[in-house]
VMD Tcl script that draws the C-alpha trace (Angstrom):
set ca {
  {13.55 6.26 -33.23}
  {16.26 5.63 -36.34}
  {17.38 9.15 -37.82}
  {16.38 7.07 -40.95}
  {12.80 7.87 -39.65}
  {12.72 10.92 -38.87}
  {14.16 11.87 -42.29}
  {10.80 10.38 -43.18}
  {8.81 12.92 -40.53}
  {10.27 15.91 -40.36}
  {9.78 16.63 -44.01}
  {5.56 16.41 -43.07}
  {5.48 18.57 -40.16}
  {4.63 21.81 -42.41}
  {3.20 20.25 -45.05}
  {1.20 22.11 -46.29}
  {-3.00 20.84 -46.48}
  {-6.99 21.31 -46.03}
  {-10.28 22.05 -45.33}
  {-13.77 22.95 -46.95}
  {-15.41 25.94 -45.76}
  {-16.31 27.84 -48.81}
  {-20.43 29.55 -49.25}
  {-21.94 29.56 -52.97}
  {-19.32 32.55 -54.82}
  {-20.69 35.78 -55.44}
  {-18.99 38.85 -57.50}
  {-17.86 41.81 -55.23}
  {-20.60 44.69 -55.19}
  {-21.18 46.36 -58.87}
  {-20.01 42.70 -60.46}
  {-16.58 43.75 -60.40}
  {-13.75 41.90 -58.85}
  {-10.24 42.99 -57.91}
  {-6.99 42.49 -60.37}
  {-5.40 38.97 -59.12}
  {-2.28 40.24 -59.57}
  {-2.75 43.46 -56.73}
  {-4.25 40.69 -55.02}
  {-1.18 38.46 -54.41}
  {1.52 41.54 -54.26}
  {-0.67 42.81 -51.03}
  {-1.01 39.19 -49.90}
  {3.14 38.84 -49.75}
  {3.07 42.13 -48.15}
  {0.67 41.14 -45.68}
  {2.84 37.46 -44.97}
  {6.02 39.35 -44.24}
  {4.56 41.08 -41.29}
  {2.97 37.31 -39.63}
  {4.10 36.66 -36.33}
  {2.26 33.30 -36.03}
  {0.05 30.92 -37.73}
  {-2.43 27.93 -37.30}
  {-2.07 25.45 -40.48}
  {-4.17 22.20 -41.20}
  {-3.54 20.37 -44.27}
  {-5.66 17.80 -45.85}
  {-5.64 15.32 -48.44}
  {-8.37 13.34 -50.43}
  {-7.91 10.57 -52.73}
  {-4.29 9.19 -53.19}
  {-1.99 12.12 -54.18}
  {1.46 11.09 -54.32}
  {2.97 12.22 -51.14}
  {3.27 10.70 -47.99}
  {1.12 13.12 -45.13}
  {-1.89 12.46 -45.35}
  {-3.19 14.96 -42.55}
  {-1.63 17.48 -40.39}
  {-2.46 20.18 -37.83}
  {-0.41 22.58 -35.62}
  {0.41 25.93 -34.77}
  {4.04 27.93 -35.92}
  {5.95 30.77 -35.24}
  {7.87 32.96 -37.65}
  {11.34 32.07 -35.59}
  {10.49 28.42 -36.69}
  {9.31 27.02 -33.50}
  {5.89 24.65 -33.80}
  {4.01 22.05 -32.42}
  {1.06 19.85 -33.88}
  {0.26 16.32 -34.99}
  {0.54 14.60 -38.12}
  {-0.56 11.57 -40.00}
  {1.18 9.51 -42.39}
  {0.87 6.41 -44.29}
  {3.20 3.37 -44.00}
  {2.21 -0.40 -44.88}
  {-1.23 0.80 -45.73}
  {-2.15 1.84 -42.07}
  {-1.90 5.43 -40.81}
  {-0.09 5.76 -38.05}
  {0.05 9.04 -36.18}
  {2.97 11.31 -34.06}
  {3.39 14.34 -32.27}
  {6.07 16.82 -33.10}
  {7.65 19.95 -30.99}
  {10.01 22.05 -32.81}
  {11.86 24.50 -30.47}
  {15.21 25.88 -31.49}
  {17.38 23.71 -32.30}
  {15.67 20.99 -30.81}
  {12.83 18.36 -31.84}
  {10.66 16.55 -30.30}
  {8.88 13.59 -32.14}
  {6.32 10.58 -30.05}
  {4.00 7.92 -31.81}
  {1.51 6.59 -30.35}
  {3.39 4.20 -27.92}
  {6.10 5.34 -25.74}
  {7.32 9.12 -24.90}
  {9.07 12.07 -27.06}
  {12.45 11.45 -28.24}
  {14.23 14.70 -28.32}
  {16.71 15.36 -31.34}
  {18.92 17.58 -32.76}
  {17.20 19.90 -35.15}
  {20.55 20.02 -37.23}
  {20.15 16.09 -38.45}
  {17.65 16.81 -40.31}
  {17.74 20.76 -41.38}
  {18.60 19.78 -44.77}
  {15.99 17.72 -45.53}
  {13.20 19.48 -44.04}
  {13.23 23.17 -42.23}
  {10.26 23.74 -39.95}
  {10.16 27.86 -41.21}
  {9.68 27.13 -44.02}
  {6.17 27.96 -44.38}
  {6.84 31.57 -43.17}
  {9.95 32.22 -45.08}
  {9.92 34.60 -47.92}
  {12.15 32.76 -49.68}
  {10.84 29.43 -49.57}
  {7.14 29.52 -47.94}
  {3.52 30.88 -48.90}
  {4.61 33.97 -50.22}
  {7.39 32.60 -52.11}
  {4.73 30.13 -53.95}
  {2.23 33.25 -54.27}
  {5.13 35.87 -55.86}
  {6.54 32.80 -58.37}
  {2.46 32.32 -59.68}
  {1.29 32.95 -63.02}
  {-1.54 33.45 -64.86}
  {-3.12 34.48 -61.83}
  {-6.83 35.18 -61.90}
  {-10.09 36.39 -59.85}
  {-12.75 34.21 -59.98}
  {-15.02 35.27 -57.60}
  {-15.82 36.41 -53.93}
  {-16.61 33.78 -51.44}
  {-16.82 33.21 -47.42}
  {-13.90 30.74 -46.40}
  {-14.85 29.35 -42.86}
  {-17.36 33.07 -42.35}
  {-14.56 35.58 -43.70}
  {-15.00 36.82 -46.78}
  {-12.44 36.30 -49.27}
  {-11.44 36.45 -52.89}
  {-10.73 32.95 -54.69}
  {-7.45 33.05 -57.42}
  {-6.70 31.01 -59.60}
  {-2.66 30.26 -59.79}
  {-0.31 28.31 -61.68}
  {2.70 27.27 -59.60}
  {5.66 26.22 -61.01}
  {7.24 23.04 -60.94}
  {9.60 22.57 -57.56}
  {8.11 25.86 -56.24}
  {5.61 24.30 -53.77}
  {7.97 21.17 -52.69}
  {9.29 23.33 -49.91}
  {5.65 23.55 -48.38}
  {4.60 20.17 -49.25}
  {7.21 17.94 -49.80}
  {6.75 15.69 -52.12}
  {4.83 17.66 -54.61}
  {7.56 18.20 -57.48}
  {5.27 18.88 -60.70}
  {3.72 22.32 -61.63}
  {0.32 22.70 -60.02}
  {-2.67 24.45 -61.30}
  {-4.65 25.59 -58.11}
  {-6.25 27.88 -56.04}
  {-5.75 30.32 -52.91}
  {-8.29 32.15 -51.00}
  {-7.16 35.57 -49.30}
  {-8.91 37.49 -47.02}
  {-10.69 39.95 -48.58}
  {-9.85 42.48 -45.15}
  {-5.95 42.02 -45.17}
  {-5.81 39.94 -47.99}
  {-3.36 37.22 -46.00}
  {-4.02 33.66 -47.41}
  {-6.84 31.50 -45.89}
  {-6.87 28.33 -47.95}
  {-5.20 27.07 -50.81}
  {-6.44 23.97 -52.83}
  {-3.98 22.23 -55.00}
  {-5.02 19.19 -57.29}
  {-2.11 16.43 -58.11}
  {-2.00 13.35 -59.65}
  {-4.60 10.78 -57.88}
  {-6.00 13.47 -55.65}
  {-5.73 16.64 -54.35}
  {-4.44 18.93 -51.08}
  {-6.00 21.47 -49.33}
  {-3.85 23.86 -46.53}
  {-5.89 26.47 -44.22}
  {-4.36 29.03 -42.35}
  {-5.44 30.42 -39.52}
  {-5.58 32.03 -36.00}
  {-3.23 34.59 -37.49}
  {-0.34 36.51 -34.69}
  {-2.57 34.53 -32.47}
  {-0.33 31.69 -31.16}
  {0.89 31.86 -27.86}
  {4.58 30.62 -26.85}
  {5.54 27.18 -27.78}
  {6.45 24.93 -24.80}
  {8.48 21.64 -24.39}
  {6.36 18.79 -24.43}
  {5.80 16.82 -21.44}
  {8.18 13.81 -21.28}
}
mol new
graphics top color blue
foreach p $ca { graphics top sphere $p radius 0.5 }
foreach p [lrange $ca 0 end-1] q [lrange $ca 1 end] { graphics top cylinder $p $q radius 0.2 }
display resetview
Protein backbone atom coordinates (compact mmCIF):
# COMPACT_ATOMS: atom_id res chain seq x y z
CA UNK A 1 0.00 0.00 0.00
CA UNK A 2 1.48 3.65 -1.40
CA UNK A 3 2.05 6.09 1.69
CA UNK A 4 0.03 8.22 -0.87
CA UNK A 5 -2.89 5.98 0.44
CA UNK A 6 -2.67 5.85 3.58
CA UNK A 7 -2.49 9.67 3.76
CA UNK A 8 -5.95 9.07 2.39
CA UNK A 9 -6.90 6.48 5.52
CA UNK A 10 -5.45 7.41 8.37
CA UNK A 11 -7.16 10.75 8.43
CA UNK A 12 -10.80 8.43 8.71
CA UNK A 13 -9.86 6.17 11.38
CA UNK A 14 -11.41 8.61 14.19
CA UNK A 15 -13.66 10.24 12.28
CA UNK A 16 -15.96 11.09 14.02
CA UNK A 17 -19.98 9.61 13.07
CA UNK A 18 -23.56 7.96 13.90
CA UNK A 19 -26.41 6.37 15.01
CA UNK A 20 -30.24 6.87 15.85
CA UNK A 21 -31.35 5.83 19.13
CA UNK A 22 -33.23 8.71 20.49
CA UNK A 23 -37.24 8.09 22.39
CA UNK A 24 -39.93 11.02 21.82
CA UNK A 25 -38.08 14.19 24.21
CA UNK A 26 -39.55 14.96 27.36
CA UNK A 27 -38.64 18.04 29.86
CA UNK A 28 -36.78 16.92 33.09
CA UNK A 29 -39.32 16.55 36.13
CA UNK A 30 -41.11 20.08 37.12
CA UNK A 31 -40.59 21.20 33.15
CA UNK A 32 -37.33 22.51 33.93
CA UNK A 33 -34.16 21.65 32.20
CA UNK A 34 -30.53 22.18 33.17
CA UNK A 35 -28.32 25.42 31.97
CA UNK A 36 -26.43 24.10 28.64
CA UNK A 37 -23.64 25.81 29.56
CA UNK A 38 -23.08 23.69 33.29
CA UNK A 39 -23.93 21.06 31.00
CA UNK A 40 -20.85 21.07 28.70
CA UNK A 41 -18.24 22.45 31.55
CA UNK A 42 -19.18 19.00 33.55
CA UNK A 43 -19.15 17.12 30.24
CA UNK A 44 -15.19 18.30 29.61
CA UNK A 45 -14.69 17.46 33.14
CA UNK A 46 -16.10 14.19 32.81
CA UNK A 47 -13.85 13.52 29.18
CA UNK A 48 -10.60 14.28 30.93
CA UNK A 49 -10.95 11.43 33.28
CA UNK A 50 -11.90 8.62 30.02
CA UNK A 51 -9.71 5.81 29.92
CA UNK A 52 -11.36 4.25 26.82
CA UNK A 53 -14.04 4.60 24.33
CA UNK A 54 -16.25 2.77 21.67
CA UNK A 55 -17.01 5.32 18.63
CA UNK A 56 -19.26 4.63 15.46
CA UNK A 57 -19.72 7.30 13.06
CA UNK A 58 -22.28 7.53 10.40
CA UNK A 59 -23.17 9.42 7.48
CA UNK A 60 -26.42 9.94 5.38
CA UNK A 61 -26.80 11.65 2.21
CA UNK A 62 -23.57 13.01 0.49
CA UNK A 63 -21.72 15.29 3.00
CA UNK A 64 -18.54 16.35 1.70
CA UNK A 65 -16.03 14.16 3.30
CA UNK A 66 -14.68 11.05 2.37
CA UNK A 67 -15.70 8.18 5.44
CA UNK A 68 -18.61 7.25 4.98
CA UNK A 69 -18.85 4.74 8.05
CA UNK A 70 -16.63 3.78 10.80
CA UNK A 71 -16.51 1.69 13.99
CA UNK A 72 -13.81 0.82 16.59
CA UNK A 73 -12.73 0.99 19.97
CA UNK A 74 -9.70 3.66 21.44
CA UNK A 75 -7.64 4.25 24.21
CA UNK A 76 -6.65 7.55 25.76
CA UNK A 77 -2.69 6.63 25.01
CA UNK A 78 -3.89 6.62 21.29
CA UNK A 79 -3.92 3.01 20.61
CA UNK A 80 -7.25 1.67 18.48
CA UNK A 81 -8.57 -0.76 16.34
CA UNK A 82 -11.86 -0.84 14.14
CA UNK A 83 -13.01 -0.79 10.54
CA UNK A 84 -13.84 1.83 8.24
CA UNK A 85 -15.53 2.59 5.01
CA UNK A 86 -14.73 4.95 2.41
CA UNK A 87 -15.69 5.98 -0.96
CA UNK A 88 -13.43 5.88 -4.05
CA UNK A 89 -14.69 5.59 -7.84
CA UNK A 90 -18.20 5.48 -6.57
CA UNK A 91 -17.81 2.01 -4.79
CA UNK A 92 -17.11 1.65 -1.05
CA UNK A 93 -14.47 -0.22 -0.35
CA UNK A 94 -13.67 -1.23 3.19
CA UNK A 95 -10.18 -1.75 5.59
CA UNK A 96 -9.16 -2.65 8.86
CA UNK A 97 -6.90 -0.49 10.94
CA UNK A 98 -4.67 -1.28 14.27
CA UNK A 99 -3.06 1.61 15.81
CA UNK A 100 -0.50 0.57 18.51
CA UNK A 101 2.30 2.90 19.42
CA UNK A 102 4.05 3.94 16.98
CA UNK A 103 2.93 1.44 14.72
CA UNK A 104 -0.11 0.92 12.17
CA UNK A 105 -1.63 -1.60 10.85
CA UNK A 106 -3.96 -1.09 7.74
CA UNK A 107 -5.67 -4.47 5.38
CA UNK A 108 -8.47 -4.16 2.61
CA UNK A 109 -10.32 -6.61 1.77
CA UNK A 110 -7.74 -8.70 -0.26
CA UNK A 111 -4.44 -9.57 1.07
CA UNK A 112 -2.97 -9.18 4.83
CA UNK A 113 -2.05 -6.01 7.19
CA UNK A 114 0.71 -3.92 6.10
CA UNK A 115 2.39 -2.59 9.13
CA UNK A 116 3.69 1.14 9.02
CA UNK A 117 5.29 3.64 10.76
CA UNK A 118 2.87 5.73 12.73
CA UNK A 119 5.31 8.79 12.20
CA UNK A 120 4.49 8.99 8.16
CA UNK A 121 1.51 10.02 8.70
CA UNK A 122 1.26 11.82 12.36
CA UNK A 123 0.90 15.04 10.70
CA UNK A 124 -1.83 14.45 8.75
CA UNK A 125 -3.93 12.50 10.96
CA UNK A 126 -3.25 11.58 14.91
CA UNK A 127 -5.25 8.60 16.11
CA UNK A 128 -5.76 10.57 19.93
CA UNK A 129 -7.18 12.85 18.72
CA UNK A 130 -10.59 12.17 19.73
CA UNK A 131 -9.51 12.01 23.44
CA UNK A 132 -7.24 14.94 23.49
CA UNK A 133 -8.23 18.02 25.29
CA UNK A 134 -6.75 20.02 22.99
CA UNK A 135 -7.96 18.81 19.85
CA UNK A 136 -10.88 16.09 20.53
CA UNK A 137 -14.60 16.04 21.95
CA UNK A 138 -14.01 18.24 24.64
CA UNK A 139 -12.05 20.63 22.74
CA UNK A 140 -15.20 20.93 20.18
CA UNK A 141 -17.64 21.03 23.37
CA UNK A 142 -15.43 23.99 25.42
CA UNK A 143 -14.99 26.16 21.83
CA UNK A 144 -19.28 25.90 21.43
CA UNK A 145 -21.52 28.71 21.50
CA UNK A 146 -24.80 29.56 21.87
CA UNK A 147 -25.24 26.45 23.56
CA UNK A 148 -28.75 25.41 24.51
CA UNK A 149 -31.10 22.68 26.33
CA UNK A 150 -33.66 21.48 24.38
CA UNK A 151 -34.97 18.74 26.02
CA UNK A 152 -34.45 15.32 27.89
CA UNK A 153 -34.37 12.24 25.84
CA UNK A 154 -33.19 8.35 26.05
CA UNK A 155 -30.11 7.89 23.60
CA UNK A 156 -29.81 4.03 22.97
CA UNK A 157 -31.96 3.47 26.90
CA UNK A 158 -29.77 6.16 28.89
CA UNK A 159 -31.23 9.10 29.57
CA UNK A 160 -29.68 12.13 28.40
CA UNK A 161 -29.98 15.84 27.80
CA UNK A 162 -29.96 17.03 23.97
CA UNK A 163 -27.81 20.65 23.31
CA UNK A 164 -27.86 22.50 20.85
CA UNK A 165 -24.15 23.88 19.77
CA UNK A 166 -22.60 26.01 17.33
CA UNK A 167 -19.07 24.88 16.48
CA UNK A 168 -16.77 26.96 14.96
CA UNK A 169 -15.28 26.79 11.74
CA UNK A 170 -11.92 24.36 11.74
CA UNK A 171 -12.84 23.32 15.32
CA UNK A 172 -14.35 19.89 14.43
CA UNK A 173 -11.79 19.05 11.40
CA UNK A 174 -9.58 17.38 13.92
CA UNK A 175 -12.47 14.79 14.70
CA UNK A 176 -13.79 14.56 11.31
CA UNK A 177 -11.54 15.49 8.83
CA UNK A 178 -12.79 17.01 6.22
CA UNK A 179 -15.42 19.07 7.83
CA UNK A 180 -13.84 22.73 7.62
CA UNK A 181 -17.09 25.07 7.86
CA UNK A 182 -18.84 26.10 11.17
CA UNK A 183 -21.48 23.57 12.10
CA UNK A 184 -24.72 24.09 13.81
CA UNK A 185 -25.48 20.72 15.66
CA UNK A 186 -26.25 18.75 18.42
CA UNK A 187 -24.69 16.52 21.36
CA UNK A 188 -26.41 14.29 23.69
CA UNK A 189 -24.74 13.78 27.28
CA UNK A 190 -25.59 11.48 29.72
CA UNK A 191 -27.78 12.82 31.97
CA UNK A 192 -25.79 10.46 35.02
CA UNK A 193 -22.14 11.69 34.28
CA UNK A 194 -22.99 13.91 31.70
CA UNK A 195 -20.02 12.34 29.22
CA UNK A 196 -21.16 12.71 25.52
CA UNK A 197 -23.30 9.93 23.90
CA UNK A 198 -24.06 11.18 20.42
CA UNK A 199 -23.48 14.11 18.52
CA UNK A 200 -25.36 14.94 15.20
CA UNK A 201 -23.80 17.40 12.91
CA UNK A 202 -25.59 18.55 9.58
CA UNK A 203 -23.15 19.73 6.50
CA UNK A 204 -23.60 20.56 3.19
CA UNK A 205 -25.45 17.55 1.20
CA UNK A 206 -25.99 15.56 4.35
CA UNK A 207 -25.26 15.09 7.68
CA UNK A 208 -22.92 12.98 10.44
CA UNK A 209 -23.76 11.36 13.37
CA UNK A 210 -20.77 9.98 16.08
CA UNK A 211 -21.87 7.70 19.22
CA UNK A 212 -19.77 7.00 21.96
CA UNK A 213 -19.81 4.31 23.93
CA UNK A 214 -18.73 1.35 26.18
CA UNK A 215 -17.01 4.02 28.22
CA UNK A 216 -13.32 2.80 30.41
CA UNK A 217 -14.68 -0.39 29.06
CA UNK A 218 -12.15 -1.42 26.34
CA UNK A 219 -9.86 -4.02 27.04
CA UNK A 220 -6.06 -3.96 25.74
CA UNK A 221 -5.50 -3.48 22.12
CA UNK A 222 -3.64 -6.37 20.40
CA UNK A 223 -1.62 -6.73 17.10
CA UNK A 224 -3.64 -7.98 14.46
CA UNK A 225 -3.17 -11.32 13.14
CA UNK A 226 -0.89 -11.27 10.03
Amino acid sequence: MSLRRVRVLVPLFLATALVSGCTTSSAAPGGSLPEAPELIREAVTALGQVRSVAFAVETEGSPPIPIRQARGKLLKSGDAEGTLQMEQGGQRVEFAFTVLGDTVYLKGLTGGYQKLPRAAVAAIYDPTALLDPETGVAKVLSTATDVQTEAREQVNGEDAYRVKVNIPKGVVSSVVPGVTAAVNGQIWLSAANKRPLKALLPLTGGKVAVTLSDYDAVPPIKPPAT
